[in-house]
Backbone as numpy.savetxt, mean C-alpha at the origin, in Angstrom:
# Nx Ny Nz CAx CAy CAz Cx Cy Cz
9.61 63.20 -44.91 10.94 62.55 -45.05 10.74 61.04 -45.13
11.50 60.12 -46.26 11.02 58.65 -46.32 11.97 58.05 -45.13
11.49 57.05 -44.52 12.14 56.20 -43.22 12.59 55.03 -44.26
12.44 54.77 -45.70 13.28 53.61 -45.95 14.73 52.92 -45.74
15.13 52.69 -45.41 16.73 52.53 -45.54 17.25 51.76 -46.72
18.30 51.99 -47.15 18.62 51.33 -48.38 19.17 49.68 -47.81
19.24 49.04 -49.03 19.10 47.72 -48.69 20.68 47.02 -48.11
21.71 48.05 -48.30 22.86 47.96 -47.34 22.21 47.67 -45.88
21.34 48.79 -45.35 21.59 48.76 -44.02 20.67 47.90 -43.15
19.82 47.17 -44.04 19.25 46.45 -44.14 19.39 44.50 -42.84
19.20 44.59 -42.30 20.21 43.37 -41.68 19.31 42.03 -42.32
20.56 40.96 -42.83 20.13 39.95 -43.36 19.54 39.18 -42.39
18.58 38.29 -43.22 17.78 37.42 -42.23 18.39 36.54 -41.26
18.17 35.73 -39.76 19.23 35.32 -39.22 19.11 34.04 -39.72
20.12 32.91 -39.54 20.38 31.73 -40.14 20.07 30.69 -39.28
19.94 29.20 -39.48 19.36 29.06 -38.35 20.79 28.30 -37.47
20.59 28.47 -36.24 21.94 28.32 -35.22 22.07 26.64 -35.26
23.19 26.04 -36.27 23.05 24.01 -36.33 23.88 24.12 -34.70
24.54 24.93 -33.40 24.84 24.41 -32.35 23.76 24.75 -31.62
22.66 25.03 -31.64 21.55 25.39 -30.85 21.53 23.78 -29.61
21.12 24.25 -28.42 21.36 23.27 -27.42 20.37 22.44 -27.63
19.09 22.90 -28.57 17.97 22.42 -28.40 17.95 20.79 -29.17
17.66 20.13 -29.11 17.90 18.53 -30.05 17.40 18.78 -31.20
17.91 18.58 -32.40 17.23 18.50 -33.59 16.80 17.02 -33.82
15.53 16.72 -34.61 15.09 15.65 -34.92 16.33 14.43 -35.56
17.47 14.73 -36.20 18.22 13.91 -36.28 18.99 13.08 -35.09
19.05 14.55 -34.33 20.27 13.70 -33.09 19.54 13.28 -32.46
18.39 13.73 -32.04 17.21 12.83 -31.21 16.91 11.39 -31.71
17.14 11.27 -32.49 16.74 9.62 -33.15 18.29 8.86 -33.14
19.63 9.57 -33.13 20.71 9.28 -33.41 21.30 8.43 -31.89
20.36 9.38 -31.26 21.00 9.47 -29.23 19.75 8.06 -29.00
18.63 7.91 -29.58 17.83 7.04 -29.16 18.04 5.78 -29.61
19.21 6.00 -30.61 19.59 3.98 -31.46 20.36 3.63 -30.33
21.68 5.01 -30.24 22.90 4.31 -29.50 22.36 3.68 -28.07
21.34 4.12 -27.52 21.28 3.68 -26.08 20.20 2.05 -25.85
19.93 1.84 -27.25 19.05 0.89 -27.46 18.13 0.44 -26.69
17.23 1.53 -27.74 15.84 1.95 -27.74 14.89 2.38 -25.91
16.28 3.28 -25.40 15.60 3.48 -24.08 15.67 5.03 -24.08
14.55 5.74 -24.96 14.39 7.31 -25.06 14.10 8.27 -23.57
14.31 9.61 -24.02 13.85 10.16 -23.15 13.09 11.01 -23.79
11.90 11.40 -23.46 10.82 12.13 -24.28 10.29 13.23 -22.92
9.98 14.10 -23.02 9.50 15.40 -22.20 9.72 14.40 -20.53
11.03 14.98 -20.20 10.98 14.21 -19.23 10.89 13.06 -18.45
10.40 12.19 -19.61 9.79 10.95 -19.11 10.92 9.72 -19.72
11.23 8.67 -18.62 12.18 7.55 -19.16 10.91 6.22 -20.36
11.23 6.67 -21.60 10.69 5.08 -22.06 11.59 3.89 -22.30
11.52 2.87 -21.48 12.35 1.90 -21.51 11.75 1.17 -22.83
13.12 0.50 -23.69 12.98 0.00 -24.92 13.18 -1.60 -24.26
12.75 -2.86 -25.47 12.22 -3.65 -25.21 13.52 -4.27 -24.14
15.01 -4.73 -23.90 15.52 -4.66 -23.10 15.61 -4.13 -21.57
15.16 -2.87 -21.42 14.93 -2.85 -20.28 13.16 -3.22 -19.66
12.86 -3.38 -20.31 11.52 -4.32 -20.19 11.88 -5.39 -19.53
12.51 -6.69 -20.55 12.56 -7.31 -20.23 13.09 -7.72 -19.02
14.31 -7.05 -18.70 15.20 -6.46 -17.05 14.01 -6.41 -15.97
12.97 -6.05 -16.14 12.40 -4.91 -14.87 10.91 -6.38 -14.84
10.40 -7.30 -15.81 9.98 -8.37 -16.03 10.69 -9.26 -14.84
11.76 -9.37 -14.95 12.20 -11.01 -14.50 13.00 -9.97 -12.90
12.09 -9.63 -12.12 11.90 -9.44 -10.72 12.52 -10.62 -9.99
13.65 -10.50 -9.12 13.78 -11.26 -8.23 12.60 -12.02 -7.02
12.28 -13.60 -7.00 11.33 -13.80 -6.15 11.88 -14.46 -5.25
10.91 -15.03 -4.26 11.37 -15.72 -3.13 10.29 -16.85 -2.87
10.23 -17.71 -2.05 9.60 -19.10 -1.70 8.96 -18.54 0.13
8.30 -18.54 0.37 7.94 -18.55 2.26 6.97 -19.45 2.56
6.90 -19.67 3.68 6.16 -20.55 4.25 5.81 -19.99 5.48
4.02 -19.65 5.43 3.78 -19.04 6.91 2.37 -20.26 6.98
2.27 -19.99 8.57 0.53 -20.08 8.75 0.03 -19.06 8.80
-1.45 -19.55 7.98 -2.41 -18.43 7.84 -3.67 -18.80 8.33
-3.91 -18.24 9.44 -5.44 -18.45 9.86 -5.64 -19.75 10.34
-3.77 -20.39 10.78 -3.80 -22.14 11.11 -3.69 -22.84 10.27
-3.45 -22.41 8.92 -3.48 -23.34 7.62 -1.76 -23.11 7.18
-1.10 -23.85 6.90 0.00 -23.53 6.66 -0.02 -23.32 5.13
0.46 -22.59 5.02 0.72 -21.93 3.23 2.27 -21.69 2.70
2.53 -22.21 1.59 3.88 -22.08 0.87 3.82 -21.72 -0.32
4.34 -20.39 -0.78 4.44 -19.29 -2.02 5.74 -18.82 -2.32
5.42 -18.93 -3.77 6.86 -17.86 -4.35 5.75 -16.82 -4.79
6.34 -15.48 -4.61 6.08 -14.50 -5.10 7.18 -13.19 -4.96
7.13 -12.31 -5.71 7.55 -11.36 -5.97 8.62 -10.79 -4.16
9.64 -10.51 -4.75 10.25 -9.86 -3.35 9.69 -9.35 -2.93
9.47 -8.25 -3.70 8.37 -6.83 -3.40 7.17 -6.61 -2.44
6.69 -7.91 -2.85 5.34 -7.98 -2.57 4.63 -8.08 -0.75
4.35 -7.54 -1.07 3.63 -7.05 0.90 2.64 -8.10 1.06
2.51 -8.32 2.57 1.43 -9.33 3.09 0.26 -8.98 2.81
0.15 -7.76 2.59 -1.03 -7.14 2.45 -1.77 -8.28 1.11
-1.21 -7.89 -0.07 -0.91 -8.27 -1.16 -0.69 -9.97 -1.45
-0.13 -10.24 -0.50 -0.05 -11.78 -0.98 -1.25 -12.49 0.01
-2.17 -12.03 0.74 -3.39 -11.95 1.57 -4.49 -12.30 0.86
-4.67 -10.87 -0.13 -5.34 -10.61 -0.81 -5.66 -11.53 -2.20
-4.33 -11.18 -3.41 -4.21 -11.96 -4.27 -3.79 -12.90 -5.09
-3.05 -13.44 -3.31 -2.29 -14.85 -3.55 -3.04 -15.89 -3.06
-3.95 -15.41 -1.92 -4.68 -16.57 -0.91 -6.01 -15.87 -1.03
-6.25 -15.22 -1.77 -7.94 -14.61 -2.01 -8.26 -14.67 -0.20
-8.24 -14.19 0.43 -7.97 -13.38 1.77 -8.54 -11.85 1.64
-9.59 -11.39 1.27 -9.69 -10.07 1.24 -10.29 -9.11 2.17
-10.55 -10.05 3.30 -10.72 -9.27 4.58 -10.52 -8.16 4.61
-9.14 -8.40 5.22 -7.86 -7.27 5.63 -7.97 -6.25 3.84
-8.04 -4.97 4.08 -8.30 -3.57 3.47 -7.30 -3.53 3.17
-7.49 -2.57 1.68 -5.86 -1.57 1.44 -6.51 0.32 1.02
-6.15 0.69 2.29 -6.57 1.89 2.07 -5.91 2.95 1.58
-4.84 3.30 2.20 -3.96 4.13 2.18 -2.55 3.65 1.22
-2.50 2.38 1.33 -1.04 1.48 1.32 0.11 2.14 1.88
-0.04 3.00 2.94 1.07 3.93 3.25 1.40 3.34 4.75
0.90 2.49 5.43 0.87 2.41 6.96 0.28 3.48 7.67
-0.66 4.25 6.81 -1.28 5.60 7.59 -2.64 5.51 7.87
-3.19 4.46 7.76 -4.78 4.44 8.07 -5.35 3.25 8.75
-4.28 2.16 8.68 -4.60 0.93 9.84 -5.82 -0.22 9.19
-6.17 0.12 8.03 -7.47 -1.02 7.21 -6.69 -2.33 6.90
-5.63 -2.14 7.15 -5.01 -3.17 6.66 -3.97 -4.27 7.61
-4.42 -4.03 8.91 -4.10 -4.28 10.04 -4.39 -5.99 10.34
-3.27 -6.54 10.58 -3.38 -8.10 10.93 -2.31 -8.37 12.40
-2.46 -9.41 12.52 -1.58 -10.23 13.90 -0.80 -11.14 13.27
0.77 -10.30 13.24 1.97 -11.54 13.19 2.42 -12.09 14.51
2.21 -13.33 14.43 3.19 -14.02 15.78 2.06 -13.09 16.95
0.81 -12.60 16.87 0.23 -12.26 17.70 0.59 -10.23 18.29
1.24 -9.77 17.02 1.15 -8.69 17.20 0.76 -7.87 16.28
0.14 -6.66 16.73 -0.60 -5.95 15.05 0.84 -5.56 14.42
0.74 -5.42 13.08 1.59 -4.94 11.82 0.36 -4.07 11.36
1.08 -3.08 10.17 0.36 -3.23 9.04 0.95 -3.35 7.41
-0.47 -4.60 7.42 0.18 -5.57 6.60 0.44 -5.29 5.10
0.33 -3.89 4.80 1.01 -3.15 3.57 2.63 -2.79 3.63
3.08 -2.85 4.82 4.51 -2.55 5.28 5.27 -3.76 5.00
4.23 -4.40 5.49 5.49 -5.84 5.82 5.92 -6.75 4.65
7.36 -6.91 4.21 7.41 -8.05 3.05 7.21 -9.07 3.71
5.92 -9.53 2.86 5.70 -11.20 2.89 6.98 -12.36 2.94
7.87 -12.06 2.33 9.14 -13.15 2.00 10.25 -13.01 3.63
9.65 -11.79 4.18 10.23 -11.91 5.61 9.62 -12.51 6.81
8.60 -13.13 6.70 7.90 -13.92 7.56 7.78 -15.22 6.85
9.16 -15.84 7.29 9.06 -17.29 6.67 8.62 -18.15 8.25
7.87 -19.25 8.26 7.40 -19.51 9.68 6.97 -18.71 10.45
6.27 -17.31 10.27 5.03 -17.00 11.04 4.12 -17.21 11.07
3.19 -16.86 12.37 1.91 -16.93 12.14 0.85 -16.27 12.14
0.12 -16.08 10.80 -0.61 -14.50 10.47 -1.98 -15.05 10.68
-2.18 -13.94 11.57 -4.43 -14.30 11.91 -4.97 -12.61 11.26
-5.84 -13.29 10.43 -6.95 -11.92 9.44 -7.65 -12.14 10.23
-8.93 -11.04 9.66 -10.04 -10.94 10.36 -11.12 -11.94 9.74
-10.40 -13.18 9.39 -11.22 -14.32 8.64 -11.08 -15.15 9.49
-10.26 -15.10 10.38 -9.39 -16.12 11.12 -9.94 -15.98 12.25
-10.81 -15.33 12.93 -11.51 -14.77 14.39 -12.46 -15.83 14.50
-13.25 -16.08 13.88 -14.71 -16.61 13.74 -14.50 -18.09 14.40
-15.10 -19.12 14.93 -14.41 -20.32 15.38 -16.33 -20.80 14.56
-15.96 -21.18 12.85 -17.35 -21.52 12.61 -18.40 -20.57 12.37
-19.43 -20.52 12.96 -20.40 -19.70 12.92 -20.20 -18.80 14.21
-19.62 -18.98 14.91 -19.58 -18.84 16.28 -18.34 -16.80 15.85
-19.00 -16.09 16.02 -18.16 -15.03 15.82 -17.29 -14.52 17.24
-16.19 -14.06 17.02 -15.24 -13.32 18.18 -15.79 -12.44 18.94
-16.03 -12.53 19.76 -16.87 -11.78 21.02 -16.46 -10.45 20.63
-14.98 -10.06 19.96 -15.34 -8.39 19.65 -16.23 -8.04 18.31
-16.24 -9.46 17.53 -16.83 -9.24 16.07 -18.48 -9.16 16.88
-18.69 -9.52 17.67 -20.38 -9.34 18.21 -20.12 -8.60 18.79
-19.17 -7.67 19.49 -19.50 -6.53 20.36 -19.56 -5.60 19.39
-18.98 -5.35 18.28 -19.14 -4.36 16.78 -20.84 -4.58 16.40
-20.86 -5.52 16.61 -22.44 -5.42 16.05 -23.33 -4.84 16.55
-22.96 -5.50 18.54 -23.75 -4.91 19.47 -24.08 -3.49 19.79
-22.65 -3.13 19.38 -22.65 -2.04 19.82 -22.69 -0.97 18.28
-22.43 -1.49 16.70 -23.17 -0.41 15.57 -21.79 0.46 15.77
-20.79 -0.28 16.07 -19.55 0.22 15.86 -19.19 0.22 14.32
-19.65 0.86 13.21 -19.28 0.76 12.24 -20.40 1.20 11.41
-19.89 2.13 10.17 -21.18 2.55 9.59 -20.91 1.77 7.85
-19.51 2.64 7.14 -19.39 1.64 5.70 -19.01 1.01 6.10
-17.79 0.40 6.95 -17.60 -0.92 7.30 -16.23 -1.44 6.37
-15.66 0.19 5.83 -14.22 -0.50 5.11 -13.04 -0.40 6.42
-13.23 0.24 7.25 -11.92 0.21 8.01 -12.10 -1.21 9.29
-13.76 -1.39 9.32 -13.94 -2.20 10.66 -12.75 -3.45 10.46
-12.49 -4.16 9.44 -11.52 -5.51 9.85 -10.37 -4.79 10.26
-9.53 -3.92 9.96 -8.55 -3.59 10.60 -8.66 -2.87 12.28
-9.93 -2.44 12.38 -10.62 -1.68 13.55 -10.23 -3.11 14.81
-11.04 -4.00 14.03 -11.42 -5.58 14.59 -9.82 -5.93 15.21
-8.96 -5.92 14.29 -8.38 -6.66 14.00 -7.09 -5.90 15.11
-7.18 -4.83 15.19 -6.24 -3.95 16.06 -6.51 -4.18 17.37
-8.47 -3.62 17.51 -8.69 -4.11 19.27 -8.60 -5.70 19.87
-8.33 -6.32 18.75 -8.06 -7.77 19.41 -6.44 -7.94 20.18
-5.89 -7.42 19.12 -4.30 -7.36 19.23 -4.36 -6.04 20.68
-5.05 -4.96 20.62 -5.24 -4.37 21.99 -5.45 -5.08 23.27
-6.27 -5.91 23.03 -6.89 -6.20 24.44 -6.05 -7.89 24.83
-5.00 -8.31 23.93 -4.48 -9.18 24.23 -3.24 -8.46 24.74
-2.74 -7.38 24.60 -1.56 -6.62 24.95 -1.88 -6.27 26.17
-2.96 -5.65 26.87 -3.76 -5.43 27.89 -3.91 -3.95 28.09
-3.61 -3.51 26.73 -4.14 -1.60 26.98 -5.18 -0.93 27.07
-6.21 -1.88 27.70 -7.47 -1.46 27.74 -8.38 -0.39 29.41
-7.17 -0.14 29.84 -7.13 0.22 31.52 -8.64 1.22 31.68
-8.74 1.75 30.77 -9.95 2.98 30.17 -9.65 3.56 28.66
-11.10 3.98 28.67 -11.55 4.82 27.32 -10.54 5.28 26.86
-9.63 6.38 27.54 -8.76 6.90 27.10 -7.29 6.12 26.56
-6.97 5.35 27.45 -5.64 4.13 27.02 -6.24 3.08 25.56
-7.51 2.82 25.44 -7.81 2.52 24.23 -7.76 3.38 22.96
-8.03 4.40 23.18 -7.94 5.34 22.17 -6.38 5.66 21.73
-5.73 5.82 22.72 -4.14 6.17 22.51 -3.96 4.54 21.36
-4.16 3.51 22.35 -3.30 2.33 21.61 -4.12 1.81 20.88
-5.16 2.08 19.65 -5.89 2.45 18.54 -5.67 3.86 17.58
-4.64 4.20 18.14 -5.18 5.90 17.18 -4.63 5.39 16.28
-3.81 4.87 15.63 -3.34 4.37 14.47 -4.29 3.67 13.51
-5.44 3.40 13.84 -7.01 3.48 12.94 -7.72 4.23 12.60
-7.89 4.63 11.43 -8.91 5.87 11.24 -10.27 5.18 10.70
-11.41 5.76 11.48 -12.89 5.60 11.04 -12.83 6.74 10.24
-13.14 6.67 8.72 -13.39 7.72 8.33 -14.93 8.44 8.43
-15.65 7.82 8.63 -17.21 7.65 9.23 -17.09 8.32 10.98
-16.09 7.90 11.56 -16.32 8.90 13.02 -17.05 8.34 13.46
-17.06 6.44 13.88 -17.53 5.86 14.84 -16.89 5.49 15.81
-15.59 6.73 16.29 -14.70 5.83 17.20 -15.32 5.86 18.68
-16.32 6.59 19.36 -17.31 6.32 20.85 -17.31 4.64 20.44
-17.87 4.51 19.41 -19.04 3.25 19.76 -18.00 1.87 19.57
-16.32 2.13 18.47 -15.64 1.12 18.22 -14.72 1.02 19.87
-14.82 2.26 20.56 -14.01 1.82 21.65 -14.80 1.15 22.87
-15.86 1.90 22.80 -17.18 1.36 23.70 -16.72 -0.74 23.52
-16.82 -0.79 22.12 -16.81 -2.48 21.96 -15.87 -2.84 22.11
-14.71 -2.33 22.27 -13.25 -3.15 23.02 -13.20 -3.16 24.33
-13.77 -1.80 24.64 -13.98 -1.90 26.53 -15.08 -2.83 26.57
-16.02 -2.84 26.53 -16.86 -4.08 26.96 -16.28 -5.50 26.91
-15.55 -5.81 25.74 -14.81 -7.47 25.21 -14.12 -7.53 25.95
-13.09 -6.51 26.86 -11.87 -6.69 27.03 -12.37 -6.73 28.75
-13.67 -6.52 28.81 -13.95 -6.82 30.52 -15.01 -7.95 30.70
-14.69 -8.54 29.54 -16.06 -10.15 29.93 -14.88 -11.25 29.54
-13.26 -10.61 29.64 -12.59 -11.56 29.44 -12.25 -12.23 30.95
């Protein structure tokens, strides 16, 4: 028996759907004039040369802190973290950026004599403070009795977290949380050795913090 069907029953080819939800290449170019030239392509915003220019001219600010005893005056970016204006405003590169999250402590300094970390903090909000790095310890050649107790004691193996390490047990042992091993560790855990020298970095705050 033949399975042909005659060309009645045949169903015509389908046409193609012009309300289909999907964008056709016209309206896609039609939708991308009117909004001038700020597309959207697989998800993604491309800003056209206008909003460029918008997202360019960043609101800044003027501050004035001491740094390390040196008084310093900058405009830079609102945005911009101490961390950041430390680093590549005052070539300051001591102080680490590890994490930039406030989650790993490399980036740890003394405002007004208390630790921050100095990826958190906007720079343009410390107008007249006073910020000490771990550049700022040294009096000369003469190093900070905890920067020689790190040595003494091989508290440190790569040596990317030690300035914030440094820079925390100073701000520790001026707070006076050094009662034992254990009260150092609590008011340090906010430093991570990723190396796992914390025996020998607390060993060197307890020793500094008892030849004071």
């Amino acid at each position: 028996m033949s399975l042909d069907l005659p060309e009645s029953a045949v169903p015509p080819p389908a046409e193609s759907d012009e309300s289909s939800s999907a964008p056709t290449r016209r309206t896609f170019i039609a939708t991308s004039t009117a909004v001038g030239g700020a597309v959207v392509a697989g998800g993604t915003f491309l800003a056209g040369p206008q909003e460029a220019s918008a997202a360019a001219a960043s609101p800044s600010g003027r501050v004035s802190l001491t740094v390390n005893g040196t008084r310093r005056t900058v405009t830079v970016d609102n945005r911009t973290s101490l961390l950041d204006l430390l680093r590549e405003h005052l070539d300051l590169t001591g102080s680490k950026k590890g994490c930039n999250a406030g989650a790993c402590g490399a980036c740890t300094v003394l405002v007004d004599g208390q630790r921050v970390n100095s990826c958190l903090t906007l720079a343009v909000r410390l107008e007249g403070a006073e910020v000490t790095t771990v550049e700022g310890l040294a009096e000369g050649d003469r190093l900070h009795p905890l920067q020689q107790a790190f040595i003494d004691e091989d508290a440190f193996q790569c040596g990317y977290c030690t300035p914030g390490q440094i820079m925390s047990g100073v701000g520790c042992i001026q707070e006076g949380h050094t009662g034992s091993p254990e009260e150092i560790r609590e008011y340090m855990s906010g430093n991570i050795c990723r190396c796992g020298c914390y025996i020998k970095i607390v060993r060197a705050v307890e020793q500094t913090a008892a030849r004071k």
